[in-house]
C-alpha positions in Angstrom: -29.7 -11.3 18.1 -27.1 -12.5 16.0 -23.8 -11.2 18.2 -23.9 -13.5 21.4 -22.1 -12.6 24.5 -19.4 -15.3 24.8 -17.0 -13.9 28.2 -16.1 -10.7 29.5 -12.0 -10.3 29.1 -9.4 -8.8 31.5 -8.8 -5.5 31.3 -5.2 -4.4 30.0 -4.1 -3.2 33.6 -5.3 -6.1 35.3 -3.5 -8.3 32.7 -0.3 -6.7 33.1 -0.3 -7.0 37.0 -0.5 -11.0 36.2 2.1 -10.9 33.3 4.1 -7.7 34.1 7.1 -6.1 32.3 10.1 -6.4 34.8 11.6 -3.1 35.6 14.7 -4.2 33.9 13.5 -4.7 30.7 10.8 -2.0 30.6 14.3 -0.3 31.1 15.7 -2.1 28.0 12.8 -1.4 26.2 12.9 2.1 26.8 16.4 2.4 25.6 15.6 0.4 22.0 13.3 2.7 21.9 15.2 5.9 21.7 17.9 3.9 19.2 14.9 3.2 16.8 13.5 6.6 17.1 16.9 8.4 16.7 16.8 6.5 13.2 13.6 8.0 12.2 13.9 11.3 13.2 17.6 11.0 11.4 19.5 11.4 14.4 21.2 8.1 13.7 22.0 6.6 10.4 21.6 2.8 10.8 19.1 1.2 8.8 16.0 -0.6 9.8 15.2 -4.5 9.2 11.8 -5.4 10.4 11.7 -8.7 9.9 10.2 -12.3 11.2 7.5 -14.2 10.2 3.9 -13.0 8.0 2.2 -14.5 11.3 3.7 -15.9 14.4 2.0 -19.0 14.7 4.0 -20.5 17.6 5.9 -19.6 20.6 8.5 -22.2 20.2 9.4 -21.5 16.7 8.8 -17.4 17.3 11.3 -18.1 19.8 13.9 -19.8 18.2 13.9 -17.9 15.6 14.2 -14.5 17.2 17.4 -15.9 18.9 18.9 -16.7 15.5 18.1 -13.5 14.5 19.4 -11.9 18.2 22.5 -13.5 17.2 23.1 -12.1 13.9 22.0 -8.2 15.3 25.0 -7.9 17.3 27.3 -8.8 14.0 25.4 -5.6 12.0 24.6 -3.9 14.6 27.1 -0.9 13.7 24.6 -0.5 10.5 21.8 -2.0 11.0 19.1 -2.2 13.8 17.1 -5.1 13.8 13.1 -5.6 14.6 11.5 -9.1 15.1 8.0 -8.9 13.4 6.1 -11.1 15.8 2.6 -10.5 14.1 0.1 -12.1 16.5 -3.1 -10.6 14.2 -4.0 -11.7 10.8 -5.9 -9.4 8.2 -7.4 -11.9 5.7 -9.0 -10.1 2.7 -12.6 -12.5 3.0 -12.5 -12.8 6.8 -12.0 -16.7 6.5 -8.8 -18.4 7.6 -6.1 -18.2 10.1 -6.5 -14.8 12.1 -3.4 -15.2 14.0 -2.5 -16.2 17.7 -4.7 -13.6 19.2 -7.8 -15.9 17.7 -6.0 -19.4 17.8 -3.7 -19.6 20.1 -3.1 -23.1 18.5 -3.8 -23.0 14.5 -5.2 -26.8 15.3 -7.8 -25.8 17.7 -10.9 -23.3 17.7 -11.0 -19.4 18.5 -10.4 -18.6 22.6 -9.8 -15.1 22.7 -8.8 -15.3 26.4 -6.1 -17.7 25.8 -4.9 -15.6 22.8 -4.5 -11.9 25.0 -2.9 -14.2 27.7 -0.8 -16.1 24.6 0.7 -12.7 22.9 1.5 -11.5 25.5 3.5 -13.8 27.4 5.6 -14.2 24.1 6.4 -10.5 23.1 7.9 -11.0 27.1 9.5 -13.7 26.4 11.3 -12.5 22.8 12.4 -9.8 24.9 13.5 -11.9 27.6 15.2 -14.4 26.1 16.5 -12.1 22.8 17.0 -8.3 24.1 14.8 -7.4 21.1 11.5 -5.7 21.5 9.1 -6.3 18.3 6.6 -5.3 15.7 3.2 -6.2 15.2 0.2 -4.7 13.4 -2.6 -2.9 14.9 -5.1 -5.0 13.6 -7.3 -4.0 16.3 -6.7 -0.2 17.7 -8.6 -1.0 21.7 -6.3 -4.7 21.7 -3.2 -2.8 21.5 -4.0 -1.9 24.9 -2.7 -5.5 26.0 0.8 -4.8 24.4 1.7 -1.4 24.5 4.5 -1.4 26.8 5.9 -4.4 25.1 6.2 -3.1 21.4 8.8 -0.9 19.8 7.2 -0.6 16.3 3.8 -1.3 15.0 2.2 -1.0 11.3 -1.4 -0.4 10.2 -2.2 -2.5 7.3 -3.4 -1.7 3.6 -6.6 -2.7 4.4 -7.1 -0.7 7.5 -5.2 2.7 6.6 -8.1 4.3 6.1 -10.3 3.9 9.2 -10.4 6.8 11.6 -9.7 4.5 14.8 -6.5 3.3 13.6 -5.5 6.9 12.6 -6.7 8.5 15.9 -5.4 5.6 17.9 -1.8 6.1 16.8 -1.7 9.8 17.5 -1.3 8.8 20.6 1.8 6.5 20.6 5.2 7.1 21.3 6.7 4.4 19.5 7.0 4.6 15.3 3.4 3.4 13.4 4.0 2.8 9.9 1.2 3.5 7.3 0.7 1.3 4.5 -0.5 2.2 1.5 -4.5 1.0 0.5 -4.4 -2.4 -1.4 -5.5 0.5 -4.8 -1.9 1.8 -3.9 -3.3 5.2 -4.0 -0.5 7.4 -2.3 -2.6 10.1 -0.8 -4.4 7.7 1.3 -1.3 7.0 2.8 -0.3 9.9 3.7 -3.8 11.6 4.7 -3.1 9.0 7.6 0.4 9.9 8.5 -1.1 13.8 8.7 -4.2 12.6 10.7 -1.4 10.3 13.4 0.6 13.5 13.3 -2.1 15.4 14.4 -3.8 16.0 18.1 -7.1 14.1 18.6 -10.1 14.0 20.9 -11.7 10.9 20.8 -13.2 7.8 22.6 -10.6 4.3 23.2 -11.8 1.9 25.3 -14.8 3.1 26.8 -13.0 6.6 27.7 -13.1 10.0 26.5 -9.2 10.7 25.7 -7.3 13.2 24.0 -3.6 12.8 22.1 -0.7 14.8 21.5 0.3 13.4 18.3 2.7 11.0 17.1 6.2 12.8 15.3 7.2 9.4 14.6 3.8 8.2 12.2 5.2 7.6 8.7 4.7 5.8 5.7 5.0 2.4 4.5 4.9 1.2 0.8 4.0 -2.3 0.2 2.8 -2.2 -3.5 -0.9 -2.3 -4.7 -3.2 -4.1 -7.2 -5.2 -2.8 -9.8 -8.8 -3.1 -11.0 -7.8 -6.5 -12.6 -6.1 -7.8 -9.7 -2.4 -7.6 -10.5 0.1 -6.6 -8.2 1.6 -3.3 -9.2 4.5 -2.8 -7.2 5.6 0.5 -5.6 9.7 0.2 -5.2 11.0 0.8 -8.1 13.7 4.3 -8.3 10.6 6.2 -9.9 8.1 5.2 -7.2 10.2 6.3 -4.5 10.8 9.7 -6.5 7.4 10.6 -6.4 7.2 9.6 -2.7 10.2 11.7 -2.0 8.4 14.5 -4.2 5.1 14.1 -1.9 7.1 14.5 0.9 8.6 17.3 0.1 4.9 19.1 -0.5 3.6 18.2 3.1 4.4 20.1 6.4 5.1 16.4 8.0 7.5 16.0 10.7 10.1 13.6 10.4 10.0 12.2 6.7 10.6 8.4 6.7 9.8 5.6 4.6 10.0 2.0 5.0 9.2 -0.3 2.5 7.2 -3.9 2.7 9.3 -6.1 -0.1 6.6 -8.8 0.4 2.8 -8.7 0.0 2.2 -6.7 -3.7 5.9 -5.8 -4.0 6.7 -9.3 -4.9 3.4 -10.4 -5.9 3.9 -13.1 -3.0 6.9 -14.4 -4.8 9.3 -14.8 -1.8 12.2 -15.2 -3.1 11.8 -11.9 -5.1 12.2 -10.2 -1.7 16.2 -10.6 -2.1 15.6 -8.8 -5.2 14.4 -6.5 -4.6 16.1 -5.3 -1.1 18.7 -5.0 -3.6 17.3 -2.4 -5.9 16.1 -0.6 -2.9 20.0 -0.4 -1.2 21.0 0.4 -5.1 18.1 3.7 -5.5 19.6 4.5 -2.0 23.0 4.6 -3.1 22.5 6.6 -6.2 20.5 9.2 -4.3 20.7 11.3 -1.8 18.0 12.4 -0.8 16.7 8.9 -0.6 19.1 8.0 1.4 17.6 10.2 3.9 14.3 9.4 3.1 14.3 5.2 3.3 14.9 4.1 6.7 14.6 0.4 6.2 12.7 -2.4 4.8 10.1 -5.1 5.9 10.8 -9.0 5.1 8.9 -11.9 5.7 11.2 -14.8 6.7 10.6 -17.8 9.1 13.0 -21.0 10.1 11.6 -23.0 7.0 11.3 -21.4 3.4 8.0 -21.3 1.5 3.9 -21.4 3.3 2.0 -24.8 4.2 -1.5 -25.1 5.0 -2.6 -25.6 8.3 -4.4 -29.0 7.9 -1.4 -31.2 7.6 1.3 -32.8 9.1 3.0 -29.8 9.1 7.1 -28.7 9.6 7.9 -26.4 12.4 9.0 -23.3 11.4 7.4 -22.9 8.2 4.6 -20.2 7.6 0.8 -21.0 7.5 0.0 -18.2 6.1 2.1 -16.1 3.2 5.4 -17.3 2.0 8.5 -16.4 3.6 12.4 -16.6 3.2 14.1 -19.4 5.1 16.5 -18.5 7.8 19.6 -19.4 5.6 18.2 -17.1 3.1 17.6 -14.5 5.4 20.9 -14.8 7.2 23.1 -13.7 3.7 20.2 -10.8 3.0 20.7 -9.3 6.4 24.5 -9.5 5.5 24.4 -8.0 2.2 22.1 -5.2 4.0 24.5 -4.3 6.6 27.5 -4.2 3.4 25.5 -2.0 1.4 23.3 0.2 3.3 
């Protein structure tokens, strides 16, 4: 047999009666979350930053740099509402590498998925604890989010997992926004075939249970650029793109049009810095229309401490990705600025 039985892992109840949610800030959380779903179902008109890290490596530099970022939330907080992206899963494209804290709680050392549940959660408590924010992460896994659920206030599903019915049927049944990003083909339709099915009511199995959903008004799309049959990045922002996405919209009975968009990843063909860039054509396509105005509810940035990526065998600098690229904090600090002046 070529699956071996390693350990049997806590269920999600049993590890929330060890780490539990305080009353006080499950009453936090709750209130974040009605600011950030007033936003997408255009009740308010502040614009969204989900931003952080591509993976969060490290509590102490997580940490650190969600208080930076706790600070600067209150000075834009009129127009804009922040999101730590405290990504503890990592898609990779080959399966080797770096699969985030949930498989490493330390890059250095080997996979202990016990020590990651126990790991991610402890610091989506403590950003929340020690920051007032409540974060993002992907559903890499649909059954794992089981461990965070009443920790997160956003989560995304990834290009690479749009398409799979568990992810789709899994966040029909969330209260909290799940963006959908379009394939790595950038093919639009896929996209939005999985905002319709998260919109929808579902009967299903999750975790060993026969369960049935209600549907998620709060499911919506997220554009992240694609690549085409020759590998190059063809990027999805630009005033036309977001035309045609209005356009598709406008064609679907879908509840609550919203659209956030990744500036990272194939937007910028990894180029990091290209993410100030193009924030700034997004805020300007805003600006000229209208009706994407309504439409665009924010944008996703990769940023850490440290600018740039490093690779995980070497001496490495705290607070500096290991895995894609990402703006520095001084960086980041003027685009969040620039944000709240233009939005």
């Amino acid at each position: 047999m070529s699956m071996n039985f390693i350990k049997q892992l806590p269920d999600p109840d049993e590890l929330k009666a060890i780490h539990p949610l305080s009353k006080e800030l499950a009453a936090h959380k709750q209130k974040r979350d009605a600011e950030i779903r007033d936003v997408f179902t255009g009740k308010s008109n502040k614009f969204v930053a989900i931003v952080g890290p591509c993976s969060a490596d490290s509590e102490d530099s997580v940490l650190e740099y969600c208080e930076k970022l706790a600070d600067l939330s209150e000075k834009i907080a009129e127009k804009v509402l922040v999101i730590p992206r405290v990504y503890t899963n990592k898609p990779r494209t080959t399966g080797e590498g770096y699969k985030g804290m949930l498989h490493q709680p330390s890059p250095d050392e080997k996979p202990n998925l016990m020590a990651g549940i126990l790991a991610i959660r402890k610091m989506h408590i403590h950003v929340i604890e020690n920051t007032g924010l409540t974060s993002a992460d992907e559903m890499l896994y649909p059954e794992n989010r089981a461990y965070l659920d009443d920790l997160l206030s956003y989560e995304a599903i990834g290009a690479r997992s749009v398409e799979n019915q568990q992810h789709r049927l899994t966040a029909s049944g969330m209260d909290i926004p799940v963006g959908m990003k379009n394939p790595t083909s950038g093919d639009f339709s896929v996209m939005f075939n999985s905002v319709l099915a998260a919109q929808g009511s579902h009967h299903f199995i999750y975790r060993n249970a026969e369960v049935a959903t209600n549907g998620n008004d709060l499911s919506h799309v997220i554009l992240r650029g694609g690549v085409n049959k020759y590998g190059n990045s063809v990027p999805n922002y630009h005033y036309e793109d977001l035309i045609r996405l209005s356009s598709m919209y406008e064609k679907l009975d879908l509840k609550n049009p919203a659209a956030i968009i990744d500036v990272n990843h194939s937007n910028s063909n990894k180029q990091f810095k290209e993410q100030i860039r193009i924030v700034s054509e997004i805020l300007h396509s805003r600006n000229y229309n209208p009706s994407l105005k309504k439409l665009i509810k924010g944008v996703m940035i990769e940023s850490y401490l440290v600018e740039g990526t490093q690779p995980i065998d070497c001496q490495r600098i705290y607070g500096k990705s290991i895995t894609d690229p990402c703006l520095g904090w001084e960086d980041t600090e003027r685009l969040l600025y620039k944000i709240a002046e233009n939005c």
